[in-house]
N, C-alpha and C positions, 0 to 999 in steps of 0.2 A: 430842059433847064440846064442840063450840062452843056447844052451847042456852045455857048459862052466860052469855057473853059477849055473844051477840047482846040476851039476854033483858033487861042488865044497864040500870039506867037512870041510872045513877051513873059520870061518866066516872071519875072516879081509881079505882074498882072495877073498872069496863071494863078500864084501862090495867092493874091489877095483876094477873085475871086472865087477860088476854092477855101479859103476859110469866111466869106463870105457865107458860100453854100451851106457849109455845116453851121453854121450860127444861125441861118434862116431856119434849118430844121429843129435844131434845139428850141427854137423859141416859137417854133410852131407846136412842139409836142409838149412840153415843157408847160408852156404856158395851159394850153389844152387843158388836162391833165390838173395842175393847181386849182385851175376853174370848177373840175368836177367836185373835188373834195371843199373848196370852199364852199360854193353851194349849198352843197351837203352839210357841211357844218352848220351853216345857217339857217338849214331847216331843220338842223336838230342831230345831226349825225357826227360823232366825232372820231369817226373811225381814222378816215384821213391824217387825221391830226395827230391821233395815237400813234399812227403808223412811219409818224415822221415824213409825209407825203406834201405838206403844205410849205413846200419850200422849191427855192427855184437850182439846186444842187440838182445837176442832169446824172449825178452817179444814182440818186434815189426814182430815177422816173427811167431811163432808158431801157429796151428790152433789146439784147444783143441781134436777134435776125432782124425784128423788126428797125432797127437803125440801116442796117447794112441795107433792106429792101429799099428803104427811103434811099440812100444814097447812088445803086444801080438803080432804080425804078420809077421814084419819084414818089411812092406811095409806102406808106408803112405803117408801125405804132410804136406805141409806150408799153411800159408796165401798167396795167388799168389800177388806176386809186381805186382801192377798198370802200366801197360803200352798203351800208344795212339799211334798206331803206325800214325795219322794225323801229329805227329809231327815229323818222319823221316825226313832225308835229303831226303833219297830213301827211298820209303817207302817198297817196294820187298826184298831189300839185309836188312836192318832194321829188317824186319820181319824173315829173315833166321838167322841172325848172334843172335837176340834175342833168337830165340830159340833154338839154340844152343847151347848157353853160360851156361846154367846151365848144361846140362850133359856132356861140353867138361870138367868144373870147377870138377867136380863131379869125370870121370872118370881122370883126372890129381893127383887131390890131393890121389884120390886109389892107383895110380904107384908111387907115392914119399913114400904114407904109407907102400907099398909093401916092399919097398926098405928098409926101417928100420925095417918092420918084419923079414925079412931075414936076415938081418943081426942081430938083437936081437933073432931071435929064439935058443928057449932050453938056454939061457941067461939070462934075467932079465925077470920080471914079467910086464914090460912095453909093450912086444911083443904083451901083448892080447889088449892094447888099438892100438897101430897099427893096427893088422888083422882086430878087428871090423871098425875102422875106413877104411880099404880098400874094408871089404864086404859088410858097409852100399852105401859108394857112389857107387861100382860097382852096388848095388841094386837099388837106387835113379837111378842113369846113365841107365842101361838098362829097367826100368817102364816106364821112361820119353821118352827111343824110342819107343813104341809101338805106330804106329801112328792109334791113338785112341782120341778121343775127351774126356775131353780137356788137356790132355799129351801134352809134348812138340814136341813127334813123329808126333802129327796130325797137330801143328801150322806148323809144319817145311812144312809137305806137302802142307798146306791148301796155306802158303806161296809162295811153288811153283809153283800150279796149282787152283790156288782160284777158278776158274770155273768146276773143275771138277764135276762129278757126286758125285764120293765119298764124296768129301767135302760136296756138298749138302745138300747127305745124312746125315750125322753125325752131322751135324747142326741143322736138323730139327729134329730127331729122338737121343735126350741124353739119354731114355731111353735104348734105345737098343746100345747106347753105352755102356753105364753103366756094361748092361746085356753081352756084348762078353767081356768087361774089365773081370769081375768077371769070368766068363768061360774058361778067359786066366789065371789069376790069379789061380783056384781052381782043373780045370780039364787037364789042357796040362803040359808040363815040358819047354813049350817056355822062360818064362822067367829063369829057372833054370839050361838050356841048355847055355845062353846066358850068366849067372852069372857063372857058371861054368870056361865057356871058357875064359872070358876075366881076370877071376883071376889068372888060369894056363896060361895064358900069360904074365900078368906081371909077378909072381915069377917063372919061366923059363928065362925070358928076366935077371933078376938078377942075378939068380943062375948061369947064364953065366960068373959073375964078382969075385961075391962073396962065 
């Protein structure tokens, strides 16, 4: 996602797709991240809220490596909102819908971004904060499904079979989460396959209109 900027030979282009870049990130984490603790809240949890966490100020959400990884990497995180799930209505649908909420937020806001890159494409210079803004969240959206610990893939499972063995596992062993995370990340195209597809999904589903 940087080819763009590296490639650029026009500084004030340079400069606007590089704060392009950082604004796709912010509002891919950023938004994430509000999702959780809303959620949350509205199943009964007001942790978020006490924590000052439901607000779109990225001084309250950002985590220092985790920005930087995003920025060399393409992948990273937040400060994770605070969440009890003791304090559900239900505490099972609580905990699905929670973790949900940031990669349904994530992949939504990608298909609306989609939609204006398509239609700005080879048009205005606006196009490229679109695109990064659809390939950050489709990136946030499919890291957060890998159900790995502590991804929102693995709460979503741990959710709905909290007895599992898996679960267990991955609870008592974060190192070797850690260790197949990075494995998926460095050695497979599992994530790349999955960020591929869901972006030729959304701009096909456009190009159908527009």
């Amino acid at each position: 996602m940087l080819d763009l900027i590296r490639t650029s030979d026009n500084f004030h282009q340079t400069l606007a797709l590089f704060a392009f870049y950082i604004i796709a990130i912010l509002i891919a984490l950023i938004l994430h991240e509000v999702a959780h603790g809303l959620v949350a809240l509205w199943c009964g949890d007001p942790s978020a809220k006490y924590a000052g966490r439901l607000t779109l100020n990225p001084v309250k959400h950002l985590d220092g490596l985790g920005t930087v990884c995003f920025l060399l990497f393409g992948f990273g995180w937040a400060i994770p909102v605070p969440i009890n799930p003791d304090n559900f209505k239900n505490r099972r649908a609580g905990c699905v819908w929670v973790s949900l909420a940031g990669i349904i937020t994530n992949l939504l806001v990608a298909f609306i971004a989609s939609f204006f890159y398509v239609l700005l494409a080879d048009k205005s210079v606006w196009q490229y904060l679109f695109i990064y803004i659809m390939l950050f969240n489709i990136v946030f959206a499919t890291f957060n499904l890998l159900p790995i610990a502590p991804l929102d893939g693995f709460n979503l499972v741990a959710s709905l079979a909290p007895n599992s063995g898996y679960v267990r596992f991955m609870r008592k062993n974060h190192i070797f989460a850690i260790i197949i995370l990075m494995i998926i990340i460095y050695f497979t195209n599992i994530l790349e396959f999955m960020q591929t597809w869901v972006c030729g999904l959304f701009l096909d589903f456009w190009h159908l209109f527009l």
